[in-house]
C-alpha positions in Angstrom: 12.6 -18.8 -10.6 8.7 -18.5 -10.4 8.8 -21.6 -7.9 11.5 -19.9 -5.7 9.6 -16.5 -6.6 6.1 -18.5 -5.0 7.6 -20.1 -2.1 9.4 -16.9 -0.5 6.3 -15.2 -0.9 4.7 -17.8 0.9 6.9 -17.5 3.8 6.0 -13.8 3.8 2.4 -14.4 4.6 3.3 -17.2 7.3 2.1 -15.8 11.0 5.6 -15.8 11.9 7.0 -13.9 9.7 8.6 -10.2 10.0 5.5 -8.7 7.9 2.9 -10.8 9.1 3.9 -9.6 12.9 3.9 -5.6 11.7 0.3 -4.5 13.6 -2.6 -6.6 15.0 -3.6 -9.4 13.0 -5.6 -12.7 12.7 -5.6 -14.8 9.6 -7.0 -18.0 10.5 -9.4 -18.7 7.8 -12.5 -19.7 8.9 -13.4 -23.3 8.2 -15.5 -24.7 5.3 -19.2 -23.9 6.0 -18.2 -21.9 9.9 -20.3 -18.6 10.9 -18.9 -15.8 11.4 -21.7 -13.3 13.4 -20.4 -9.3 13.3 -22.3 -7.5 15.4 -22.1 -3.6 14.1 -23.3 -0.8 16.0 -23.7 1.4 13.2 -23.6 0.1 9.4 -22.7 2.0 6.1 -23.9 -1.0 4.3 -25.0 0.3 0.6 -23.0 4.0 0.3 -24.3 4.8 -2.4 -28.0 5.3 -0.4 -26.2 7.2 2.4 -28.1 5.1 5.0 -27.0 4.6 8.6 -28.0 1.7 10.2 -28.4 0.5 13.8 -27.7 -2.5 15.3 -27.0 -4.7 12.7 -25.9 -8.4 13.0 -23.8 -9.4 9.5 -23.6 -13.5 9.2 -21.3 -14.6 7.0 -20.9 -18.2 6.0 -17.2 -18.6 4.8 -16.2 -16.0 2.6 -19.6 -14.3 2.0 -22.2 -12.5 3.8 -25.4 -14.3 3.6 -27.8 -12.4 6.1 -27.8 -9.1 7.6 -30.1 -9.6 11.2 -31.7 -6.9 13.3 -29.9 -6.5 16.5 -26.8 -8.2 18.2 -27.0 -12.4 17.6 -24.6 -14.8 17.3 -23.0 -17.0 19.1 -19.1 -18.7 18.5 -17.3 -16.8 16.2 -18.8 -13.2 16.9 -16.9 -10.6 16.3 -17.9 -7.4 18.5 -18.3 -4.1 16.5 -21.1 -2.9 18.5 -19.3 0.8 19.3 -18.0 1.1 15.5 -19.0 2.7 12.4 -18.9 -0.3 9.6 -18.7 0.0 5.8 -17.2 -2.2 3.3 -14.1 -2.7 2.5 -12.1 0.3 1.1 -11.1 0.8 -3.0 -8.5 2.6 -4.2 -8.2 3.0 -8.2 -4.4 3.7 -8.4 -1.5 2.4 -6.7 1.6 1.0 -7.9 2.3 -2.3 -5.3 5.8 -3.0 -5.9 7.9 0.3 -5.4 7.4 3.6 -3.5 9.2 7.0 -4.3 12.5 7.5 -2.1 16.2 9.5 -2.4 17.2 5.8 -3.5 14.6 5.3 -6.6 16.5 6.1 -9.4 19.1 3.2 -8.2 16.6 0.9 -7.3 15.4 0.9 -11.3 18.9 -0.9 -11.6 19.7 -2.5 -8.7 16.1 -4.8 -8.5 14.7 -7.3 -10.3 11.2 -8.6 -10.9 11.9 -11.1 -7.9 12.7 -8.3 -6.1 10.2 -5.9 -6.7 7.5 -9.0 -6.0 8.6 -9.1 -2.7 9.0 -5.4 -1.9 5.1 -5.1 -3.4 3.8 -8.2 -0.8 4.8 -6.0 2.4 3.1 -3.1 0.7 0.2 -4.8 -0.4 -0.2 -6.1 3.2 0.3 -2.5 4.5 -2.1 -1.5 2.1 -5.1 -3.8 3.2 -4.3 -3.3 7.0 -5.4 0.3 6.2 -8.5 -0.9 4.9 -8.5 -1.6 1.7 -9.7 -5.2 0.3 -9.5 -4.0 -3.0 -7.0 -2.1 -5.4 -6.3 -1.5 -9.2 -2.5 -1.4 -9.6 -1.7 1.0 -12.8 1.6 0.6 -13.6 4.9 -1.9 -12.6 6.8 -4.6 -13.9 4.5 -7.5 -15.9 6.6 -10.2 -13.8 6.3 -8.7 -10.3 3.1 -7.0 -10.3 1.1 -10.1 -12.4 2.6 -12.7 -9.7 1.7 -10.5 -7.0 -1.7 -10.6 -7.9 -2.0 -14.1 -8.7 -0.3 -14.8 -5.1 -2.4 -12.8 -3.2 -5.4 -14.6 -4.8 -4.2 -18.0 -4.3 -3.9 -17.2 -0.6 -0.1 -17.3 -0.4 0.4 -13.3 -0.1 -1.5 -11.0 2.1 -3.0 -8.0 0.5 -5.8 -6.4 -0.9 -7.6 -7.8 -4.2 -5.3 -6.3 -7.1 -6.7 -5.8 -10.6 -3.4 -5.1 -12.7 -2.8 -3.5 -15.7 1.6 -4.3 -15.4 3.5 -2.2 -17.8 2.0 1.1 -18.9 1.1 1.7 -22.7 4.0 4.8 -23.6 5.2 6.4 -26.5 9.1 5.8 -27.5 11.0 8.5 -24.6 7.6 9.2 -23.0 6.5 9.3 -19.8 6.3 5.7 -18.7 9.4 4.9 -21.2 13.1 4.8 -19.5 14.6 8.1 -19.2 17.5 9.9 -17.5 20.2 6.7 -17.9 22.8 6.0 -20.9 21.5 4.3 -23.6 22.6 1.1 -23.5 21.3 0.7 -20.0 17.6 2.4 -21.1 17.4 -0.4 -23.8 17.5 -2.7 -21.6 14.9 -1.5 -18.6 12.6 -0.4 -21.8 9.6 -2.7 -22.2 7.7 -4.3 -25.1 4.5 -2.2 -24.1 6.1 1.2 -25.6 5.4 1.8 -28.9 5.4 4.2 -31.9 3.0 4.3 -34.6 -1.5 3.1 -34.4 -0.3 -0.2 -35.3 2.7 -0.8 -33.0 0.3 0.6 -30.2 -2.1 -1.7 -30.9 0.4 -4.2 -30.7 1.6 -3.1 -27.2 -2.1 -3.6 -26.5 -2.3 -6.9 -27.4 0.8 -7.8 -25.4 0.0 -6.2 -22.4 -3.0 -8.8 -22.5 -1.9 -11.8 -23.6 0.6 -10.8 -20.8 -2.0 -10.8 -17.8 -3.2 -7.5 -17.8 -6.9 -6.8 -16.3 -7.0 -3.2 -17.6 -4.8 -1.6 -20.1 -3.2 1.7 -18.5 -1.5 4.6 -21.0 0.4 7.3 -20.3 -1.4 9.9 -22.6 0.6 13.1 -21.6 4.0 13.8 -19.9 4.1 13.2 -16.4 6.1 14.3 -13.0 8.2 11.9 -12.3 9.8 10.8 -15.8 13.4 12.3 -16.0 12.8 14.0 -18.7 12.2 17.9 -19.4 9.0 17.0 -22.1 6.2 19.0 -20.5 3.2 17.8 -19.2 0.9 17.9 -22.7 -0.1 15.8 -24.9 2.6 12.8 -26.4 0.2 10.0 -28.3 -1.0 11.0 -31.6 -5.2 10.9 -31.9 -4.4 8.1 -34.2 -2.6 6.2 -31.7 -5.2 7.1 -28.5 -7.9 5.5 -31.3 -6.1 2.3 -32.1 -5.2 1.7 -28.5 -8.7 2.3 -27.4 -10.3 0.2 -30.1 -8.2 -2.8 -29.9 -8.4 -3.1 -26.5 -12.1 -2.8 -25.9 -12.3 -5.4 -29.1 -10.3 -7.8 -26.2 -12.7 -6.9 -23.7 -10.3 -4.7 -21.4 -11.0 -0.9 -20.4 -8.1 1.9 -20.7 -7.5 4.0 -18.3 -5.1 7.1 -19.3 -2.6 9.2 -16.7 -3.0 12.7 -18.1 -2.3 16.0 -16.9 -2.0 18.3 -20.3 -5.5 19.5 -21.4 -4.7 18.3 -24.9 -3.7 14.9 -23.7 -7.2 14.5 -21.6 -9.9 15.3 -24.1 -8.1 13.8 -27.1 -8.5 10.2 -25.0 -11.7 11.0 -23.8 -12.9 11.8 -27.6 -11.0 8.7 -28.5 -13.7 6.8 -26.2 -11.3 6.0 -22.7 -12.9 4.9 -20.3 -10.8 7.2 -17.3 -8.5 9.6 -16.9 -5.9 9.6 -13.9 -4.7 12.9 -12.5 -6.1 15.6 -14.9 -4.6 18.3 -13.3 -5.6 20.8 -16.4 -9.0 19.6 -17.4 -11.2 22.4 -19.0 -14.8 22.9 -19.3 -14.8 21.1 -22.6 -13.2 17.9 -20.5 -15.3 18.2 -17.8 -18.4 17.9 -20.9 -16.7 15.0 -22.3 -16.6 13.2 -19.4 -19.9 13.3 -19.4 -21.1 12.6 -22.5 -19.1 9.6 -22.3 -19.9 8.4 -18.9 -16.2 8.6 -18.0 -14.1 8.4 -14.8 -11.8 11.1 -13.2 -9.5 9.3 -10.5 -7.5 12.6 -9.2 -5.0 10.9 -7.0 -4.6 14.4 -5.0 -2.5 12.9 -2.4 0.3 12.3 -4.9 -0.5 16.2 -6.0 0.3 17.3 -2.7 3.1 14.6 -2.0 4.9 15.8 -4.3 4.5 19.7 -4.3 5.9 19.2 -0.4 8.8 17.0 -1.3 10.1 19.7 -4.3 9.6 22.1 -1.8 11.1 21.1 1.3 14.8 21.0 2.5 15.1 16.8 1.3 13.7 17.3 -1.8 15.6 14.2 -3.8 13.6 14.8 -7.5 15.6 15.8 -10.4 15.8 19.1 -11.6 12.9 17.7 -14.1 11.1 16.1 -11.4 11.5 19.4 -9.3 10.0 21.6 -12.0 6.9 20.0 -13.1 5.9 18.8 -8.9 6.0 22.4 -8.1 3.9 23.2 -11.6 1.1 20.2 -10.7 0.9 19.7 -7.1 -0.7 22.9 -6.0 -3.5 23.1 -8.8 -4.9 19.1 -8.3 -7.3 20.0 -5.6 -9.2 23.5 -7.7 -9.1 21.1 -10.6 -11.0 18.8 -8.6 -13.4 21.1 -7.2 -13.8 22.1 -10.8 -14.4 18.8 -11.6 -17.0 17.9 -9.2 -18.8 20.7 -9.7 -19.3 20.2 -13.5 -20.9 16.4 -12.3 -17.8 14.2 -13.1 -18.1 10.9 -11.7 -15.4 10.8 -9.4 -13.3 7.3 -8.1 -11.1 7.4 -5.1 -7.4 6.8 -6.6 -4.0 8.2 -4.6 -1.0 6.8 -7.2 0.7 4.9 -3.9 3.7 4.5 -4.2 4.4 8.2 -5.0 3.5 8.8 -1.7 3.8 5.8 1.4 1.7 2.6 1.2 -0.5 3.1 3.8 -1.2 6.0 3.8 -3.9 5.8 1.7 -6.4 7.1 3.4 -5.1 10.6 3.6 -6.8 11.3 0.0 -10.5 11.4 2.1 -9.5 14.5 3.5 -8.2 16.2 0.5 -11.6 15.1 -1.6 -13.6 16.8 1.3 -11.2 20.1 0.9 -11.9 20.0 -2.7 -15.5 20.1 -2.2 -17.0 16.4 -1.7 -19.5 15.8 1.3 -17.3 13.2 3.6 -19.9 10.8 2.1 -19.2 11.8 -1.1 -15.4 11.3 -0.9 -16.5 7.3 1.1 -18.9 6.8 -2.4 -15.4 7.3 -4.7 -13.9 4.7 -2.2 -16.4 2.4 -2.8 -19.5 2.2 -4.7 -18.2 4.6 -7.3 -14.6 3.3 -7.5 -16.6 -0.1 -8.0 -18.7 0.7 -11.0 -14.9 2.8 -12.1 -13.8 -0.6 -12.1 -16.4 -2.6 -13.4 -16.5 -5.2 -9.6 -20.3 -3.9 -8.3 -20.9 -7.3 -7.9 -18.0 -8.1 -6.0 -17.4 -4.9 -3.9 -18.3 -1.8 -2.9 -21.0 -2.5 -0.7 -22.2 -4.8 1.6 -24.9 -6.8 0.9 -26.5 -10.8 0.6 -24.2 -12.9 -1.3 -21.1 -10.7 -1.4 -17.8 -10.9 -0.4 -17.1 -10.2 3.1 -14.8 -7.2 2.8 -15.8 -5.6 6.0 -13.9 -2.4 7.9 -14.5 -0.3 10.7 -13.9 2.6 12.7 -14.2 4.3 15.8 -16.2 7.8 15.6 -18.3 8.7 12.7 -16.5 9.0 9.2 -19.5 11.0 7.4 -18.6 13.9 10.3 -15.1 14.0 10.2 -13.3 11.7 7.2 -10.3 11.2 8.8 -11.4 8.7 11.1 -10.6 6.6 8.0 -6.7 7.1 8.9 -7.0 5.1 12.1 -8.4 1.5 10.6 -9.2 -0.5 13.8 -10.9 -3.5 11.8 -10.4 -5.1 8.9 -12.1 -8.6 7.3 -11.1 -9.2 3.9 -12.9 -12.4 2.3 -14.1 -13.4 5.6 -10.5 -13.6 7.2 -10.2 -10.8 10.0 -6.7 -9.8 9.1 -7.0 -6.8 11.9 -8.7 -6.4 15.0 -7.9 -3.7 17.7 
């Protein structure tokens, strides 16, 4: 199966495939030693300086940038960004690769397999990095299809964005992130070894989840949305439990993350020493101080806020009754609790929970940051400096700089005036390969 599983994903990346011909694209790789010369016209090199530069010349030798010239050189393989704004490659903190919400989810759940959800996930990812971003942190999906996703893409056989994966998410027994909604016997068998009762069983799940694959470990510390379940949105591991889980996993050298929503929930992780907190639609002033004093992350995935408010809203709404409830209860307050949290000096890290709403759309979230009260460069720092450091990759991306990767994207019009230039991606180099070019 993983041979089968390897080679159709293969084929997927081939030029002459159905996905491969969806938008403009090159993937030649460049050969051993060539230069590639990218003449920019105006470069957001380092973000997290806010410093425009003119005129720029990037030279990258294979997959890495190893000058940045005055003015326009080059000569062969130049690509001609002169009339573009340029800043590195895109990160978003929070996607799930291998599914995307739809009237048919709940069937799906049955209906696919790991196989199945692999290849779903590699026309995503691709979708994903033609919008511009080289790098992503998948939080949640089946070990099998998210872990060989990842691995595929970084062998070369997959298009798509750099994926640090956590696979299955750390739940409690019925939880958000458990099975809910089906009969029993058909819950017991979609349920996965990473939920877990008790300190000691959670640290087991820990353990798994790691010897598993996963880069990060990813809990689900409160209810959530979209579990079928009626359970609220507060707190559902025990302090005990948020402790053990913490501990063992920073003792095997992997940082949690935690989707919460209920107050409770938030600061019980955050006093428990996580390292993020995803969503936190109902974070408090105390939160916002334990962020802080633990140099903690907020990702606030606002587009999934607002995706979901509009779909329990609208004439097709296809949530549960559940679902329905708690979307209209979180959507609308996300973007004041961001505000709130920006305010208060939370470090912020772009994140939109994909897969909620449309791979591809990712962009979308730049706007929303800006509405909750982030300077357009501000909302670009999440996307890339910030969400690096979130994600512990500085020296791999988020900027562009001697010696780095050559994650590249750019624009027409001026992103740090109006953010949504970011929607309409017109270049894209990811490792050196130019995987779009308009």
């Amino acid at each position: 199966m993983k041979f089968a599983l390897a080679a159709a994903m293969a084929i997927m990346a081939m030029p002459g495939s159905s996905q491969a011909q969806q938008g403009p694209v090159s993937q030649a790789l460049p050969a051993a030693g060539e230069t590639t010369f990218v003449q920019a016209g105006r470069l957001l090199a380092d973000p997290a300086s806010g410093m425009v530069l003119r005129d720029k010349t990037l030279v990258i030798v294979g997959n890495r940038v190893t000058e940045i010239r005055d003015g326009f050189v080059g000569e062969g393989r130049v690509v001609d960004l002169r009339d573009s704004f340029v800043l590195p490659g895109l990160i978003d903190s929070h996607v799930h690769l291998t599914s995307q919400q739809s009237p048919s989810g709940r069937l799906d759940a049955v209906t696919r397999d790991a196989a199945d959800s692999a290849m779903i996930g590699a026309g995503f990812a691709r979708r994903t990095l033609m919008a511009g971003f080289t790098t992503v942190a998948d939080l949640g999906g089946s070990n099998d299809a998210v872990f060989a996703l990842r691995d595929g893409i970084r062998r070369g056989d997959v298009v798509g964005p750099r994926v640090i994966a956590a696979g299955s998410s750390v739940s409690i027994h019925g939880g958000h992130g458990d099975v809910n909604g089906y009969t029993d016997d058909v819950m017991h068998l979609l349920s996965s070894e990473s939920i877990c009762s008790g300190a000691d069983d959670c640290m087991r799940a820990v353990r798994l989840q790691v010897r598993a694959g996963a880069d990060i470990i990813k809990i689900t510390a409160t209810g959530g949305v979209l579990s079928n379940t009626a359970a609220g949105l507060a707190q559902q591991f025990t302090d005990a439990e948020l402790a053990a889980i913490v501990e063992v996993a920073h003792r095997m050298g992997r940082q949690v993350t935690a989707h919460a929503h209920g107050v409770d929930g938030i600061n019980a992780f955050l006093e428990a020493g996580g390292d993020s907190i995803e969503h936190g639609t109902y974070l408090d002033d105390a939160s916002i101080r334990l962020f802080r004093a633990h140099d903690a992350y907020l990702v606030p995935t606002l587009l999934a806020g607002d995706f979901v408010a509009r779909v329990a809203a609208g004439p097709d709404n296809f949530f549960t009754p559940a679902q329905t409830a708690k979307a209209l209860e979180v959507g609308p307050k996300m973007v004041d609790m961001a505000q709130r949290a920006h305010d208060g000096g939370v470090m912020i890290a772009f994140g939109t929970d994909s897969g909620v709403s449309a791979h591809g759309d990712n962009a979308q979230e730049f706007a929303l940051l800006v509405r909750a009260g982030l300077t357009p460069l501000e909302a670009i720092q999440a996307a890339t400096n910030v969400a690096a450091a979130h994600l512990q990759i500085s020296g791999e991306a988020g900027r562009i700089a001697v010696g780095m990767p050559a994650d590249i994207v750019a624009v027409e019009g001026d992103p740090l005036t109006d953010v949504t230039t970011l929607e309409r991606m017109a270049f894209v180099m990811k490792g050196g390969v130019v995987y779009r070019e308009e």
